[in-house]
N, C-alpha and C positions, 0 to 999 in steps of 0.2 A: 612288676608293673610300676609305670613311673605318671603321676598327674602332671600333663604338659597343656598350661594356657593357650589360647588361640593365638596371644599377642607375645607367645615365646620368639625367638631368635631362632629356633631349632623348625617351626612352624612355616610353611612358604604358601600365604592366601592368597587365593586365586579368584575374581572376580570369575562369574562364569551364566552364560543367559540361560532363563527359565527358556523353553521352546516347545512349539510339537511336532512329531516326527511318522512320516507317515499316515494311516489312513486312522490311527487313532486319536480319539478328544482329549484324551491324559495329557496334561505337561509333562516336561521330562527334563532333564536338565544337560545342556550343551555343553562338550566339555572343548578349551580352545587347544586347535594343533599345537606342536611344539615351536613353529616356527613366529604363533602370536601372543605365543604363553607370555614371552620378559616384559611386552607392556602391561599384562596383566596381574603379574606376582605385586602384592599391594605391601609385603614384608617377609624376609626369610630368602632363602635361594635354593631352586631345585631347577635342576638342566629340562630336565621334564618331567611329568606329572606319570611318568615311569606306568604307563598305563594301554592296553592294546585291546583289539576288539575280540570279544572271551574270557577274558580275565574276568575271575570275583575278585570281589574286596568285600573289606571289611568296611561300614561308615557308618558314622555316629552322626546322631540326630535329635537332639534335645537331649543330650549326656544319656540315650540310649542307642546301642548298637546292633544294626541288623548288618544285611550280605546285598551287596549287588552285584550285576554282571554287565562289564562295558560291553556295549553292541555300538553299532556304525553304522549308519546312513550315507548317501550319496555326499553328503556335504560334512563328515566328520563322524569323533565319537560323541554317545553319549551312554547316561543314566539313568534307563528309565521305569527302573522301580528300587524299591529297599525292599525289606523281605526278612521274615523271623531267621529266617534256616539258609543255608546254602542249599540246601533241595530247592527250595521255595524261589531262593534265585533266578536257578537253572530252570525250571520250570513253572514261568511267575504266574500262571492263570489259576494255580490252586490256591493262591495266596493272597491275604491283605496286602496294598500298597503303601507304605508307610511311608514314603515321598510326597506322593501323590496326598495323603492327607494333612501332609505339614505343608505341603505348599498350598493347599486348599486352606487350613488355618492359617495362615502368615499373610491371606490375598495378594499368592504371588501366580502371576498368569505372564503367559509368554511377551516375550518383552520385559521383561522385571530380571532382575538381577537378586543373584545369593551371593554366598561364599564358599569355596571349594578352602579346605583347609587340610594340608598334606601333613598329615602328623607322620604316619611310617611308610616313605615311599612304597608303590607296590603291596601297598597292604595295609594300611588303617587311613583311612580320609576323614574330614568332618562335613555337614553342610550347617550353616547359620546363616541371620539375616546380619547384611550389610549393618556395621555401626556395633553389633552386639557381639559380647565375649563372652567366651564359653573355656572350659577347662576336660580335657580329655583323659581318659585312664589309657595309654599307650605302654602295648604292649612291645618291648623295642629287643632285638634280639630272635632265636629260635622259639617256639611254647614250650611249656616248660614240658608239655609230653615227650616232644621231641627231642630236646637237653637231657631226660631222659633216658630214651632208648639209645643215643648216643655216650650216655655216664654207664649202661648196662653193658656197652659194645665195649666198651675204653676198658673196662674189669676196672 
């Protein structure tokens, strides 16, 4: 595990709007296609935010990490909860919304801006508020379970 700052070089911050989506009152957070993403990378560079609708991720949120699962609306992706568990992702009505109550503490409501922080493409994000730095435990590489079963295969 490696601790990579928000304001690393390796990091590519994405402005990205709080919004709501659908017939529920939850915020959720917007995430921009690829083609409006380069005005919006604010440091770092990433071709895209390597992201599609279904995919979990992993996102950290006050240097704690839960599971999300991008979903899609008529007008793009978004994120619209965090979630203890990858279950809890998949099937977010069992679970606390852990988004949804950081954006309710930060008084951030549609139309408000965060930060989308790409720490491992495809698989570790952060969110924070606009101005503030944060430092991440990024996991970069295979898990080690995995390195693993591949060091057990290799003999």
């Amino acid at each position: 595990m490696v601790r990579v700052p928000s304001d690393d070089d390796s990091v590519a911050s994405v402005r990205v709007d709080v919004a709501r989506s659908g017939g529920t009152r939850r915020p959720c957070v917007r995430l921009p296609d690829d083609d409006d993403l380069d005005r919006r990378v604010e440091s770092g560079s990433c071709a895209s935010l390597s992201l599609a609708r279904g995919d979990l991720i992993r996102v950290v949120i006050d240097r704690e990490e839960y599971h999300a699962r991008i979903v899609a609306d008529a007008t793009g992706r978004l994120m619209r909860g965090a979630f203890d568990s990858r279950r809890l992702a998949r099937t977010p009505g069992d679970g606390e919304n852990r988004l949804v109550e950081w954006l309710a503490e930060h008084d951030r409501e549609p139309g408000d801006s965060v930060v989308l922080d790409v720490v491992v493409p495809g698989d570790q994000y952060g969110l924070r508020i606009p101005g503030e730095r944060t430092v991440y435990d990024a996991r970069r590489g295979p898990r080690s379970s995995l390195a693993d079963i591949a060091e057990d295969l290799d003999g």
